[in-house]
C-alpha positions in Angstrom: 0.0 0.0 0.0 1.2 3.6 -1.1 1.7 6.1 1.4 -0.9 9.5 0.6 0.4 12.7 1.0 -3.3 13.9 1.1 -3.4 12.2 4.9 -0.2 14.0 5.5 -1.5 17.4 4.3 -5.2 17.0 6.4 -2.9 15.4 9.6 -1.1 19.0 9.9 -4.3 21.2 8.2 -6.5 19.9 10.9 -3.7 20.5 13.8 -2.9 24.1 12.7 -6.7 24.3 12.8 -7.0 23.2 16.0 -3.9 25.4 17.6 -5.3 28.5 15.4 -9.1 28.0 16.9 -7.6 27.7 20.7 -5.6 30.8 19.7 -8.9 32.7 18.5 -10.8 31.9 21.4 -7.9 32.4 24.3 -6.5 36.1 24.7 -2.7 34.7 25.6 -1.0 33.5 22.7 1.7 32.7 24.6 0.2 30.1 26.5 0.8 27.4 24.0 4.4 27.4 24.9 3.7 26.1 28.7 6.0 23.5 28.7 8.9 26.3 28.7 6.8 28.3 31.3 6.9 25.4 33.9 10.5 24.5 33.2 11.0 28.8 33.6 9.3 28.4 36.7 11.4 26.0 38.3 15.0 27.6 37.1 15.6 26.5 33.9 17.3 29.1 31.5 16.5 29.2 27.4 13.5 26.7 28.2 11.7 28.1 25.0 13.9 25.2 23.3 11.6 22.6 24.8 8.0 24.2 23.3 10.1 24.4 20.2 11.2 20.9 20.0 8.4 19.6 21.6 5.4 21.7 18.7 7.6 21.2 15.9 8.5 17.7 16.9 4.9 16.9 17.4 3.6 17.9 13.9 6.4 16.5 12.2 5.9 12.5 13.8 1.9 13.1 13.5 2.9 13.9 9.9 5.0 11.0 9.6 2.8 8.7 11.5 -0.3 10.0 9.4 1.2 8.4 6.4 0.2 4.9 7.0 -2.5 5.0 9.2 -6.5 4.9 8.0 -8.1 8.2 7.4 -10.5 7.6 10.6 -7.2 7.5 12.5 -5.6 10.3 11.5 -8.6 12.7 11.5 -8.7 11.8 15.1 -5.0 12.1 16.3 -4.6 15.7 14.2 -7.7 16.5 16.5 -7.2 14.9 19.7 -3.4 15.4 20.6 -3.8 19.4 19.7 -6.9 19.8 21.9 -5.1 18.2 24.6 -2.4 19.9 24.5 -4.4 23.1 24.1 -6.5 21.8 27.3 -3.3 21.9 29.1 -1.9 25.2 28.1 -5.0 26.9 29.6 -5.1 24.7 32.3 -1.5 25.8 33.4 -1.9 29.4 32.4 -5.5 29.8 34.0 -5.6 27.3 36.7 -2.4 26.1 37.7 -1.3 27.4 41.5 1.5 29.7 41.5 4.3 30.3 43.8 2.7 33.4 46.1 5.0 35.3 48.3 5.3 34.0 52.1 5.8 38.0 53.2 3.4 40.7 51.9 3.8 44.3 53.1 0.0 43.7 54.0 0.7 40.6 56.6 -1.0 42.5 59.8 -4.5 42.9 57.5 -5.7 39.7 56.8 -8.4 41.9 54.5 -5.8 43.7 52.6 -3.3 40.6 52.3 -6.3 38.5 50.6 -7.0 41.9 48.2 -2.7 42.2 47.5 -2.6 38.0 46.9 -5.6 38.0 44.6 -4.5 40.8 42.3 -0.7 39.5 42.6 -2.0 36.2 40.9 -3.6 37.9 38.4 -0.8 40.1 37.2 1.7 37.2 38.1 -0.1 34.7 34.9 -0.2 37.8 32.4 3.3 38.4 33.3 4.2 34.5 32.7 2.1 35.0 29.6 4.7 37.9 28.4 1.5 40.2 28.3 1.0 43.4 31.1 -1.5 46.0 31.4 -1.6 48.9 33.4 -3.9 49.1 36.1 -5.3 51.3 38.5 -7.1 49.9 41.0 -8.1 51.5 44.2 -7.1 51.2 46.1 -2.7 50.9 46.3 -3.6 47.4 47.4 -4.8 45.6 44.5 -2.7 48.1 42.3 0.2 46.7 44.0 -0.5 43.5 44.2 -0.6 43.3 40.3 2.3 45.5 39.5 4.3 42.9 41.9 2.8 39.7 40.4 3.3 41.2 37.3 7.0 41.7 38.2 7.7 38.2 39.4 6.0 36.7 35.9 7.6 38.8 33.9 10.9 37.6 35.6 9.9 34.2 34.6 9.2 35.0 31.4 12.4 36.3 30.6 14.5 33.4 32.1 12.1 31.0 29.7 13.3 33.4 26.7 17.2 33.0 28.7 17.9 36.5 29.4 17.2 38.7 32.6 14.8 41.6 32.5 16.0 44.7 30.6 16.5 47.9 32.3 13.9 49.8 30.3 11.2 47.2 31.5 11.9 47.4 34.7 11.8 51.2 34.4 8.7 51.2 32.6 7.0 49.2 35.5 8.4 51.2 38.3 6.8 55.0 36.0 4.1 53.0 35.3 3.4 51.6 38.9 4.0 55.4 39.8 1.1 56.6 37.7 -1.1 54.6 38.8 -0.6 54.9 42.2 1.7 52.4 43.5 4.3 53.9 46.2 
């Protein structure tokens, strides 16, 4: 039996498809590459290397593997192992715990602490995500709380990529903070 190329093309269409719809429908692009984020998270320089290998790699063996298989199978792997995949890149950017800090400058208000923790987790996964906005919540709180989440993601973010935080980013978050009312 001759391998089909048309199996081969469908295999990657219907993958693409699936990474593209995910894409369309979740506002962090950088999600997909997840893998590197939890390897950035625990220390590991340059881990962008693994999503690389590991996306690339991936569509190149279901391409390979898609050349012998029936079409059932195939139209089912190029849809399956994507939305997996995709399931688990929101799950870790959405849902995944992440490392809060033991010491808040808002430890002798359990009110405020619980205000400063829930905004630092929110600014802590767009920072991870290599996105930031600028907020201004009131009050310094929650304003703070993001600005330092975002801070500690955005440190992460940059060890994934295998280089530290550049001066004007730091900068820009310490003017920015300022404006918006962070002390």
């Amino acid at each position: 039996m001759k391998p089909k190329p048309a199996k081969v093309i469908v295999a990657i269409a219907l993958a693409v498809a699936v990474f593209v719809a995910f894409l369309a429908w979740y506002s962090f692009p950088f999600s997909l590459v997840w893998p590197s984020l939890a390897l950035a998270r625990a220390g590991v320089s340059h881990s962008w290397v693994a999503s690389a290998l590991l996306l690339a790699g991936g569509v190149a063996c279901l391409a390979i593997w898609s050349r012998r298989q029936a079409w059932l199978r195939v139209i089912i792997a190029s849809v399956a192992f994507p939305v997996a995949y995709c399931v688990l890149a929101f799950y870790f950017v959405a849902r995944v715990a992440i490392p809060l800090p033991a010491v808040t400058p808002y430890d002798s208000a359990p009110d405020q602490r619980a205000a400063y923790l829930e905004t630092f987790k929110i600014g802590y996964r767009e920072g991870t995500a290599g996105l930031i906005a600028t907020y201004c919540f009131r009050p310094e709180i929650e304003t703070r709380g993001y600005y330092d989440g975002a801070r500690q993601g955005f440190i992460v973010w940059y060890r994934m990529l295998g280089r530290p935080m550049p001066d004007n980013v730091k900068r820009w978050f310490r003017s920015s903070a300022a404006i918006d009312g962070v002390r």
